[in-house]
C-alpha positions in Angstrom: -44.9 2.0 20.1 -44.0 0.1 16.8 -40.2 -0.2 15.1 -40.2 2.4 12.5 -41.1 0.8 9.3 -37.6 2.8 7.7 -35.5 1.3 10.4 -33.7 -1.9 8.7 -31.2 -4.5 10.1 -27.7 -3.1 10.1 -25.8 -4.6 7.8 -21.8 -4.0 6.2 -21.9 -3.4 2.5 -20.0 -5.4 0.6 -16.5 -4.2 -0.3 -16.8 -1.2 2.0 -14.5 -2.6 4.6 -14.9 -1.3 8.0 -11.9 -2.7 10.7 -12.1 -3.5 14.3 -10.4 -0.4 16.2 -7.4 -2.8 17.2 -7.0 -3.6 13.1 -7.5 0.2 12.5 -4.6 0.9 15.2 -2.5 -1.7 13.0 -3.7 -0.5 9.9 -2.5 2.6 11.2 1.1 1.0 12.6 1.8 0.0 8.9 0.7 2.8 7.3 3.0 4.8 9.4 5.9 2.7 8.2 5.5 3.0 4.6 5.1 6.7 4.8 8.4 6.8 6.9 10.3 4.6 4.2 8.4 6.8 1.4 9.8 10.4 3.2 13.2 8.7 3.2 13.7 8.6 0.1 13.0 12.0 -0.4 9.2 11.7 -1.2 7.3 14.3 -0.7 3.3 13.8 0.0 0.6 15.0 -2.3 -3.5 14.0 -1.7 -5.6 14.8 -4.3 -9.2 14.7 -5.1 -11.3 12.0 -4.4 -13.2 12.9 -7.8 -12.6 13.2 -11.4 -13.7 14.5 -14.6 -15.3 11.2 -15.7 -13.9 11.9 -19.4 -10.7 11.9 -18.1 -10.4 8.4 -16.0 -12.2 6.7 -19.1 -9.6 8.4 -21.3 -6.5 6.8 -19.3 -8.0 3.3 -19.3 -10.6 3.0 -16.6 -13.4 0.2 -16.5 -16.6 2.4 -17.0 -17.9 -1.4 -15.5 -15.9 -0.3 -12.2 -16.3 3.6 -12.2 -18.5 4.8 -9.4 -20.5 8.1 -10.7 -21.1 11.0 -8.4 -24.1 13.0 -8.3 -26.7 14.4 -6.1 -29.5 11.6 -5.6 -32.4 14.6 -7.0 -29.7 14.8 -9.8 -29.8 11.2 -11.0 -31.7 11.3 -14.3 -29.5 14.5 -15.2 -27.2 13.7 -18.3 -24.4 16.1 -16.1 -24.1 13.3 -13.0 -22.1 11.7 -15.9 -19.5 14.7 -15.7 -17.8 13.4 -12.8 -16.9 9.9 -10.7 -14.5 8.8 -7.9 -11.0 7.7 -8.7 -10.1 3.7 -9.5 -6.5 4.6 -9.2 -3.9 7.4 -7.8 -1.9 7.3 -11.2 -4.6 9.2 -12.9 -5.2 12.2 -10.3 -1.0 12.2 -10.4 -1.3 13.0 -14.3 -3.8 15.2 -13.9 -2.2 16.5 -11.1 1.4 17.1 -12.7 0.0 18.4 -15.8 -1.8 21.3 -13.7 0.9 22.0 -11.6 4.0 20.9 -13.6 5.2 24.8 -13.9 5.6 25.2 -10.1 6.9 21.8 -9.3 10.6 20.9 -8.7 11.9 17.8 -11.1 12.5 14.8 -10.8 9.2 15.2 -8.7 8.9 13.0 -6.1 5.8 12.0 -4.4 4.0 9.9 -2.4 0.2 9.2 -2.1 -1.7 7.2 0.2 -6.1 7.3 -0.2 -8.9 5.4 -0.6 -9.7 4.7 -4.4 -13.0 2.9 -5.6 -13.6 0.4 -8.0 -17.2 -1.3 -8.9 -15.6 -4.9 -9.3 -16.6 -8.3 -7.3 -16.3 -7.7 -3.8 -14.7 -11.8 -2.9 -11.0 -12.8 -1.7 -10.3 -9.3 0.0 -11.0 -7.3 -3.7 -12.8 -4.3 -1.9 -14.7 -2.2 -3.5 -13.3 0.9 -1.5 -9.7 0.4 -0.2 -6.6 2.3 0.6 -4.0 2.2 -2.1 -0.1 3.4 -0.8 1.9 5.4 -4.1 5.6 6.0 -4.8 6.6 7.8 -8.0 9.6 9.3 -9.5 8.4 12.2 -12.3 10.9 13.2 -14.8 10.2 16.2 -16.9 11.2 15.0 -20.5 13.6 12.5 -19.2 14.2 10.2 -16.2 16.7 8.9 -15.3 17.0 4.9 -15.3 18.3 4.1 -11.6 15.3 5.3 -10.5 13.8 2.1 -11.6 16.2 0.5 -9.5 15.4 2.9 -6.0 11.7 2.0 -6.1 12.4 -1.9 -5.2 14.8 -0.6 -2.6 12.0 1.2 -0.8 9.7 -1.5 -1.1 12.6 -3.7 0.1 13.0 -1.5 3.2 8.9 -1.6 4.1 8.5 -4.9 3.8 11.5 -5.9 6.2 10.2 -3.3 8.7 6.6 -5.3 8.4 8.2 -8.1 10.0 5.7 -10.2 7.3 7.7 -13.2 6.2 10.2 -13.8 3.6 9.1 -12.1 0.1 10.3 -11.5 -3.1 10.6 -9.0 -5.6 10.2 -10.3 -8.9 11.3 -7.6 -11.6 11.1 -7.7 -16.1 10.9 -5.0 -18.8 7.8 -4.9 -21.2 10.6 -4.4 -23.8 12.0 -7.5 -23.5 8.6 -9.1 -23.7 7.5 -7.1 -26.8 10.7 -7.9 -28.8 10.1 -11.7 -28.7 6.4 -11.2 -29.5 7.1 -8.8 -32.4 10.1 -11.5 -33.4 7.2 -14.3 -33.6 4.6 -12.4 -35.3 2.7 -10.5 -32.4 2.9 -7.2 -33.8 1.1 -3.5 -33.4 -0.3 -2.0 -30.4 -3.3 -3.4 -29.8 -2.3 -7.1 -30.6 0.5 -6.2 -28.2 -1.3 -5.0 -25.4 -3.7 -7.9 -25.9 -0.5 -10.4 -25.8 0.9 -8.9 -22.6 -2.6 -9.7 -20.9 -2.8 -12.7 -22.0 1.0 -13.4 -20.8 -0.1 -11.5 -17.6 -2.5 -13.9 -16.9 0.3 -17.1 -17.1 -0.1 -17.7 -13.5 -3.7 -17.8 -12.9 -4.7 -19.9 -16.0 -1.6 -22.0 -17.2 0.2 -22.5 -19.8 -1.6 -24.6 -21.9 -4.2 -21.5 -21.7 -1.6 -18.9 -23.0 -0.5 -20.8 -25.6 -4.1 -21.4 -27.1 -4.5 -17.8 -26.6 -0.9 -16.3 -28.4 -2.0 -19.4 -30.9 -5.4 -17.0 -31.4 -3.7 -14.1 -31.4 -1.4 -14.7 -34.5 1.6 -15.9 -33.1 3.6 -18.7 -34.8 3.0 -22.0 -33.6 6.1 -23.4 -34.7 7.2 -20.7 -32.4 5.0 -21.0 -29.5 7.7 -23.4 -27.6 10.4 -21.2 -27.5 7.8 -18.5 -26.4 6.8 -20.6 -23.6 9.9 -21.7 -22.8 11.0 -18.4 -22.4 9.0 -17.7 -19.2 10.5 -20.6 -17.6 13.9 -19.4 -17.7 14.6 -19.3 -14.2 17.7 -18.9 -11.9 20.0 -16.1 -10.3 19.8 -12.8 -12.3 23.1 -12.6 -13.5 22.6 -16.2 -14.8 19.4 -14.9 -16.4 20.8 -11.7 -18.2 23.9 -13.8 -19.2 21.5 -15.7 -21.3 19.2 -13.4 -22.2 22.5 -11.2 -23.6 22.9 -14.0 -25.8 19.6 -13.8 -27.5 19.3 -12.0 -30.8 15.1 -10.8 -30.8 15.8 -7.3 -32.3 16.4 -3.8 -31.3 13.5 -3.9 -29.1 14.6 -7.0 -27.1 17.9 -6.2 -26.9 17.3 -2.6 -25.4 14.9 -4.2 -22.9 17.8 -6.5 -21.7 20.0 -3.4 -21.6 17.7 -1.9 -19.1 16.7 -4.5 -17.1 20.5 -5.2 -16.7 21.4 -1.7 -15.6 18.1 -1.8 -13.2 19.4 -4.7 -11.4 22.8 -3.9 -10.8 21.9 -0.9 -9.2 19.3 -2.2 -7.1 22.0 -4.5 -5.7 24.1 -1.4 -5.4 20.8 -0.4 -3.2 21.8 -2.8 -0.9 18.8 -5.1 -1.5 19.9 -8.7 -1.1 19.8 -11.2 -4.5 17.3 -13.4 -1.9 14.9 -10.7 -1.9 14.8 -9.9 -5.9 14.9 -11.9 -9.0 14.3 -11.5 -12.5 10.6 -12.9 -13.6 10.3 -12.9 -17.3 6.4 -14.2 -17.1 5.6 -10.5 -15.2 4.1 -8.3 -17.8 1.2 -6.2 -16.2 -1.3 -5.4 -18.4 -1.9 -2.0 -18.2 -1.4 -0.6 -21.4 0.6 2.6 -20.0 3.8 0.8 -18.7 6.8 0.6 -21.0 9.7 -0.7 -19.3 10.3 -2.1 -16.1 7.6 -3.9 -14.6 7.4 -5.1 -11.1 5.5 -7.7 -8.8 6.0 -9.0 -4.9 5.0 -11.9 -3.3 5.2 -13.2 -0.1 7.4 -16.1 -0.4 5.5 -18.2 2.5 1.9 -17.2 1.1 2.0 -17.2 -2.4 -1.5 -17.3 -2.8 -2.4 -14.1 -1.6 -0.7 -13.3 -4.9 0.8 -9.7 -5.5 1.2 -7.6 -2.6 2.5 -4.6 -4.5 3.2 -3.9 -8.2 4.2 -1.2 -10.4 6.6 -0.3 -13.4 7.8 2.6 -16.1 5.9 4.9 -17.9 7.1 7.1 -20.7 4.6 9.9 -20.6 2.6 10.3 -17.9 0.1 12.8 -18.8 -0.3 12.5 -22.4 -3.4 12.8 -22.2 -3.4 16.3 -20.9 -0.2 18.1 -21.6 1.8 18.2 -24.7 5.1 18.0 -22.6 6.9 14.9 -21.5 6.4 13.2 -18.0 8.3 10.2 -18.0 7.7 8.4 -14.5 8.3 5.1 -12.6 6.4 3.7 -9.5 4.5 1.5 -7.6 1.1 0.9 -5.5 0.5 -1.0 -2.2 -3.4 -2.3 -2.1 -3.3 -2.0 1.6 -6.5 -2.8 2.7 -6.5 -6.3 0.7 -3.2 -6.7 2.1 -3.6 -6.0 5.6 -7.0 -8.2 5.4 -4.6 -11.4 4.2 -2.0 -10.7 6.5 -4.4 -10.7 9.5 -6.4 -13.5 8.5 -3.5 -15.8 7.9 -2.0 -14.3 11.2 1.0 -13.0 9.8 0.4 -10.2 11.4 -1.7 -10.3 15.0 -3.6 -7.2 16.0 -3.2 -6.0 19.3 -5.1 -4.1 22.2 -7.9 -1.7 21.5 -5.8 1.1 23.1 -3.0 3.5 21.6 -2.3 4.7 25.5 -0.2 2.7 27.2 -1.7 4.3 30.5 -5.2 5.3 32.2 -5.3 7.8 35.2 -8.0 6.4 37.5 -10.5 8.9 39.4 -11.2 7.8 42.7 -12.1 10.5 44.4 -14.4 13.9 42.4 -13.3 16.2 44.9 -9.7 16.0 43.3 -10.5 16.4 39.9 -8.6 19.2 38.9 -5.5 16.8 40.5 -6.1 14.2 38.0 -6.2 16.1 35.2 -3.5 18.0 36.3 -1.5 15.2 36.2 -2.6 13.4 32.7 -1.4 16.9 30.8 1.6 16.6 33.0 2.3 13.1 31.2 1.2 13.9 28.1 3.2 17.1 28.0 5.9 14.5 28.5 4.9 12.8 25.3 3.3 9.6 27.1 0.1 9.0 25.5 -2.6 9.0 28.4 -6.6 7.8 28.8 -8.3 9.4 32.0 -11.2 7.9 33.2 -13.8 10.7 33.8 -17.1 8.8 34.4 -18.0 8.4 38.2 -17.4 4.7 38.4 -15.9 2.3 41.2 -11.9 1.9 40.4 -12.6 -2.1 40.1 -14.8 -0.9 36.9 -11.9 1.3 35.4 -9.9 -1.2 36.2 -11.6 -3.7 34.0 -12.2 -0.9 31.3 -8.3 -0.7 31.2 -7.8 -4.5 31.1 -10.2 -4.7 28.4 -8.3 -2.1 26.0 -5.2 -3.8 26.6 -3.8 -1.0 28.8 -0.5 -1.5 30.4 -0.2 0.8 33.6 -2.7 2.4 35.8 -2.4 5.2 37.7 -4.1 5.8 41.2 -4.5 8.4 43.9 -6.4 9.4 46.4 -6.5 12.2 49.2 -3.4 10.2 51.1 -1.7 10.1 47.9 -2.2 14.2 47.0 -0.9 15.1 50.5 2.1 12.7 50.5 2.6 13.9 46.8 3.0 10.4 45.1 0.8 8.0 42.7 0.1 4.6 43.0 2.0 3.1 39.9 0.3 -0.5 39.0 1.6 -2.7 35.8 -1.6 -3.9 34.4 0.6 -6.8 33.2 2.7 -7.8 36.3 -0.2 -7.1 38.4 2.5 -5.2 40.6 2.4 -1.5 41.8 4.5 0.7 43.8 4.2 4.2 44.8 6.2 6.9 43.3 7.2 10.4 44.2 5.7 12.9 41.9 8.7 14.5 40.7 10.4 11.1 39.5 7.0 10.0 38.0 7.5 10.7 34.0 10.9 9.0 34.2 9.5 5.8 36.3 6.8 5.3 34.0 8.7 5.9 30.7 11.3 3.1 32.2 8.1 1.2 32.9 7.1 1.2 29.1 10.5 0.6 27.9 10.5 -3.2 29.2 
């Protein structure tokens, strides 16, 4: 009988990752991580929506270009599949989400947020089109305090050392700082603001010559541009940096961004993050137009090319757009899957085997059935993860099914090991066994593990 003419070749779609299950297990591994640094600091998990009112995602600054819609395929050509799309980031459905809720919510709120978010953009160098994004944020309600900015970096600090990933860096400024020395050369108003801190965002990927033809466009003085540029460069150990930066008079503006960004990094050395592990980076602006203060960028120190692996910053009002009150907020986003994608390729980090259970119970003999499984919820009770093999194969094949997933022990009895009361213990990795009592099993094998 002919192929179905509807079957086609199977295929991934592009920017829709799908792992390996021994990247998924690690995927897994780090997520578990973050969220245990996230919960101690206090953070408390939220997960919202997947969708939103596509008014309001376009209203906070998302890419109609990158929004995916949502509708019903028989609804396509209706004008109401506009109404709603999936999220692009977690900072929106946190606005909406505060502003909602903010009446039963306890302040400063807390959260964390870890989902997949979609964007429609260019699916090349790990830029999915579907990946898992990994939130902190600190809400205030009318006011928040500043040492917050300095606790984010401390958590981030504290993941990234548990990642085992390398040297990194944490490279910290404040937007205020930047806008005073625009505004002091002639860069002045919202959008021609916005448009400079892009532009000044973009210092790394395009060089300076670019910028400065750029700010040159823009309206900034050109008699000016050098000290401009040479303001990025400034370079050196923070208190070195905000020693000089102390002595430069820009304006009110300036001069309250230096405040802050002082007062952030003394107490994230307070924090007990080392100065090797944070610096002061006056080129970081971010060019989202809702951050207002501290801004924030890592990079592995090894791999700088991978660029950011986490970024973030201050907000002064979170959900203007839909509450009257005041959320002021600070925070910051791990792209995961990119991340996790570089990290493997580059083999910072190595997966491992395909199996979460260190051991398999082996069925040898179907007569004894309710034995075996007797004894798997005996060591799972005991919290030791356990794969029984229930298909009625030759113990050579489960054997091999074991090797393959990476399995450390396997367990093995018969009718002489039922009536003598005692398993066959064998370490898949010494290629040793040894028979054990019953009763002294759960302790052998957790020893086992241990090594």
């Amino acid at each position: 009988m002919p192929a179905s003419a509807d079957k086609h070749i199977l295929k991934n779609i592009s920017g829709f990752p799908e792992f390996s299950p021994e990247a998924q297990i690690l995927f897994n591994q780090v997520i578990a991580k973050i969220r245990e640094a996230y919960e101690g600091c206090g953070a408390i998990p939220i997960e919202t929506s997947a969708v939103e009112r596509t008014s309001h995602i376009l209203a906070k600054g998302g890419n109609d270009k990158e929004i995916y819609g949502l509708h019903r395929l028989q609804d396509a050509s209706d004008s109401a599949a506009k109404d709603y799309a999936l999220h692009f980031d977690l900072t929106l459905p946190l606005a909406r989400y505060v502003a909602q809720n903010g009446h039963r919510l306890v302040f400063p709120f807390k959260r964390y947020q870890i989902q997949p978010v979609w964007r429609g953009e260019r699916a090349q160098n790990k830029r999915y089109r579907q990946f898992y994004q990994c939130d902190v944020d600190v809400i205030g309600d009318g006011q928040l305090s500043l040492l917050y900015d300095a606790e984010i970096p401390a958590v981030i600090y504290q993941i990234f050392s548990s990642l085992e990933i390398g040297a990194f860096v944490i490279r910290i400024n404040n937007r205020k700082v930047l806008k005073g020395i625009l505004n002091h050369f002639g860069i002045q108003g919202d959008a021609a603001e916005l448009e400079a801190l892009n532009i000044i965002d973009d210092l790394e990927k395009t060089g300076l010559e670019d910028v400065t033809q750029r700010l040159t466009a823009l309206g900034a003085d050109p008699k000016a541009l050098s000290a401009i540029t040479g303001f990025f460069s400034i370079n050196g150990p923070v208190n070195a940096i905000l020693n000089e930066l102390q002595a430069l008079d820009y304006g009110e503006t300036f001069s309250q961004g230096v405040t802050e960004l002082t007062t952030v990094c003394t107490a994230i050395t307070a924090f007990g993050v080392p100065a090797t592990a944070f610096k002061i980076d006056l080129s970081i602006a971010r060019g989202l137009d809702y951050y207002t203060g501290t801004v924030y960028e890592t990079q592995l120190l090894s791999n700088p090319s991978i660029g950011s692996i986490c970024s973030g910053g201050r907000y002064d009002n979170l959900a203007e757009n839909f509450s009257k009150k005041r959320y002021p907020g600070v925070g910051i986003s791990i792209g995961l899957s990119r991340l996790l994608g570089e990290l493997i390729e580059k083999q910072i980090l190595t997966v491992g085997p395909q199996s979460i259970a260190p051991v398999l119970v082996t069925v040898i003999d179907q007569s004894k059935m309710t034995h075996y499984l007797a004894l798997t919820a005996q060591l799972r009770t005991a919290g030791i993860k356990t794969e029984i093999y229930l298909e009625p194969k030759k113990l050579k094949n489960q054997l091999a099914h074991a090797n393959k997933k990476g399995i450390k022990i396997a367990l093995i009895a018969g009718e002489t090991e039922f009536e003598h009361d005692e398993i066959l213990v064998k370490d898949l990795r010494q290629q040793t066994q040894q028979s054990i009592p019953t009763g002294k099993l759960v302790p052998y094998i957790q020893s086992l593990l241990a090594i």
